[in-house]
N, C-alpha and C positions, 0 to 999 in steps of 0.2 A: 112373387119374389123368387128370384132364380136363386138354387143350390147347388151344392155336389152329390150326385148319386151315384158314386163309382165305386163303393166298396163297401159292403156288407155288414162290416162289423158296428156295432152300436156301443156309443158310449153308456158305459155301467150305470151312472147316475147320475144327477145334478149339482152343480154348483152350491159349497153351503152360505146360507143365509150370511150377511156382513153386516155387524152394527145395526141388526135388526128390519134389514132391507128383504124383500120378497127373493128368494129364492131364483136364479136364471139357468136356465136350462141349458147344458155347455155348449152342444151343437147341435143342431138341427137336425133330426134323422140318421144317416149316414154324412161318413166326412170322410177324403181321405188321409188326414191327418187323425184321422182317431187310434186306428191302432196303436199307434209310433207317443200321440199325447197319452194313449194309456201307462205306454212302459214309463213314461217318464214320472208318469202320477207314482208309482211305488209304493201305495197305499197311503198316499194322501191328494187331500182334496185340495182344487185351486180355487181361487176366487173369481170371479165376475172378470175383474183385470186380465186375466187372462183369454178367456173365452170372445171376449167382447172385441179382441185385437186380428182370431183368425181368419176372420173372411177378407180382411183387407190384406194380410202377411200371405193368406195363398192366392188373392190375384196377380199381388205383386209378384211373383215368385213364377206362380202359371203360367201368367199372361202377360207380362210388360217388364222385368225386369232383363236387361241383354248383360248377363252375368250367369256362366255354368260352373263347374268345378272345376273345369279344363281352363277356363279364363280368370279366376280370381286375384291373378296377378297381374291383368293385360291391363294399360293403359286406359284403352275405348271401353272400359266394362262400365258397366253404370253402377253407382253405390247404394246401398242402403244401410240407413246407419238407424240406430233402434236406441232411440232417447229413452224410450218409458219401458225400463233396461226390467224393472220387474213383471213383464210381463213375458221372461225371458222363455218360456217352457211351450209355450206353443211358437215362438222363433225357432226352439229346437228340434220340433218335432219336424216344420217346414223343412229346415235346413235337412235334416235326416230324410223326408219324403223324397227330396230332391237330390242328395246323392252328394252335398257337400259334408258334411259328416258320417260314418258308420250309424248305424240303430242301436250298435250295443253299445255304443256310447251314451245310450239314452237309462239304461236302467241303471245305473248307480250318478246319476246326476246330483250333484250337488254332495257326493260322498268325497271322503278324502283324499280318495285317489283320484277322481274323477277331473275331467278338463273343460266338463261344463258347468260352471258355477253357479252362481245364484243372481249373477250379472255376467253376460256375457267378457270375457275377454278374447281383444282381436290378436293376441300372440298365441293364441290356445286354438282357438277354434275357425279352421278353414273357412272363410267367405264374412266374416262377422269383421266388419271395417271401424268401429270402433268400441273399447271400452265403456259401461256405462256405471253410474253410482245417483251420488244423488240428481234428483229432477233439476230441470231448465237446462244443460248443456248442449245437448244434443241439435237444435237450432243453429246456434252458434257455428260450432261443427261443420254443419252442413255447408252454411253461408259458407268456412273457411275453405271447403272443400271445395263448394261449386267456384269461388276464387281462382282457384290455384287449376283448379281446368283449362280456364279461362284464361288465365295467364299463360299457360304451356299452349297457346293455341289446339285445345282440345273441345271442339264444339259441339262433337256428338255426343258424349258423355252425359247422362242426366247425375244428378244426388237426391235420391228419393229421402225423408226422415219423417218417423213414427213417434208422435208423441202423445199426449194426454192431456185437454182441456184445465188440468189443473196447472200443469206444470207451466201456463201462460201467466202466473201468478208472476212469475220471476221476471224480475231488473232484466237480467240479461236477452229474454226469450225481445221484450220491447224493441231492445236495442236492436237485436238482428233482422225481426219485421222490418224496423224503420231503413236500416239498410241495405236488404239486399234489396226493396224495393227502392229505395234510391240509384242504386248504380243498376240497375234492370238486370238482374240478376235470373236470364230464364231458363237456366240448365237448371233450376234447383224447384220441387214440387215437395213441398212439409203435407202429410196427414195429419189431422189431428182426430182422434177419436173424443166422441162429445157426447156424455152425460151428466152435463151441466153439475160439475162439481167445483167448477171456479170458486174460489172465493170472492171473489169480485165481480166477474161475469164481464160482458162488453153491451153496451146498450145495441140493439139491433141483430145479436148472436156474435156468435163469435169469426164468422168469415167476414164481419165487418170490420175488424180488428185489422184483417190483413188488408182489405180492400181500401180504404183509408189512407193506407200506405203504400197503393203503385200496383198491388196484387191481382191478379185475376183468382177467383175464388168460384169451386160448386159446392155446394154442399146437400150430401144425402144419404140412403139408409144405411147405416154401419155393416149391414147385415145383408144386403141385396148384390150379389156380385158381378150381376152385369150393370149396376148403376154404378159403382165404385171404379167397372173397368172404363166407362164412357167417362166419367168426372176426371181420371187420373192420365186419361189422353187426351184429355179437354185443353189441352195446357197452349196458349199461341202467342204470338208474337215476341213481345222483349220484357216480358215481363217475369217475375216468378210467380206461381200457381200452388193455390190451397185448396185442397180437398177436406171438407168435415165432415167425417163418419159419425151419424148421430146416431147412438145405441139409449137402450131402457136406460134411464137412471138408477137402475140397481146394479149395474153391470161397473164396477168401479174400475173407472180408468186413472 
């Protein structure tokens, strides 16, 4: 399984237990999002939801999103929009690695001064393209975004969106499936990170959910970042494209 070994510092400790689930280890060794997720930590511990999100938010970021600090306004940038809005704190630490927010914006996060919340907001925070609150919207979202590309004859543009196997629970997530694969919607690739906490679940996993409906789908390790980068540029023809990051089921997405 390939990692990052570019920065020396080691996360302090582990992720604490949830609802009586084994304990996950936050990152692998070195990361270089550790330093930057420590300031944010502030002397509290994250959950599994968090940890279980970075390897897919710094490929994205690394290696395939065409979006700088310089461009967050251009037309041609590619979006990334972040449904599973509580997993906000390693989103921040990326954006901070990357040079779209300051670092010392990161140590009083979530304080009352502060411009990084507890859900991202896209009026507050340079590069962060939409608001998030409760689960299922951010699909939706996406669809309406990769649309509206589409329409403005803008066809290099992708809309990447990060969400949570749970959050397919929702009315709304069905309806955008069924849609953007109806009108072949293939500027638009949804993640979904999978530790099978559906409540319902989908007979055959959950890439079959999309595949069913027009999709092209890979699915594989949550946690392996050059199989994430080949699934997330696996994307072809006229269709839209799903990647499912499958992580430990203790790792709560």
């Amino acid at each position: 399984m390939s990692s990052l070994a570019t920065i020396t510092t080691q996360v302090a400790e582990a992720a604490a237990p949830l609802d009586g689930r084994h304990p996950v280890t936050p990152l692998d060794g070195q990361h270089p999002v550790a330093p930057l997720l420590e300031r944010v930590r502030a002397g509290r511990d994250f959950g599994p939801n968090v940890y279980s999100t970075l390897d897919v938010l710094w490929v994205l970021y690394d290696r395939i999103l065409r979006v700088t600090p310089a461009t967050v306004d251009e037309p041609d940038r590619d979006r990334f929009l972040l449904s599973k809005g509580h997993a906000v704190a390693g989103y921040y630490a990326v954006l901070a690695a990357k040079g779209f927010i300051p670092p010392d914006w990161l140590d009083d996060q979530g304080g009352p001064g502060s411009l990084l919340g507890d859900h991202p907001d896209r009026t507050l925070v340079p590069g962060v393209e939409i608001g998030s609150g409760s689960l299922g919207h951010g699909l939706g979202l996406a669809v309406g975004s990769a649309l509206g590309l589409r329409a403005q004859g803008l066809l290099d543009p992708r809309v990447y969106v990060l969400l949570g196997d749970a959050e397919l629970d929702e009315g709304s997530n069905h309806e955008a499936i069924a849609y953007a694969g109806a009108v072949g919607l293939s500027n638009l690739t949804a993640v979904v990170v999978d530790n099978s906490s559906a409540t319902y679940g989908w007979p055959g996993g959950v890439a079959t959910r999309f595949t069913v409906n027009g999709w092209t789908a890979a699915t594989v390790d949550g946690h392996d970042q050059d199989a994430l980068h080949a699934a997330l540029t696996g994307h072809h023809g006229h269709r839209p494209h799903v990647v499912v990051a499958v992580v430990n089921n203790g790792e709560q997405a």
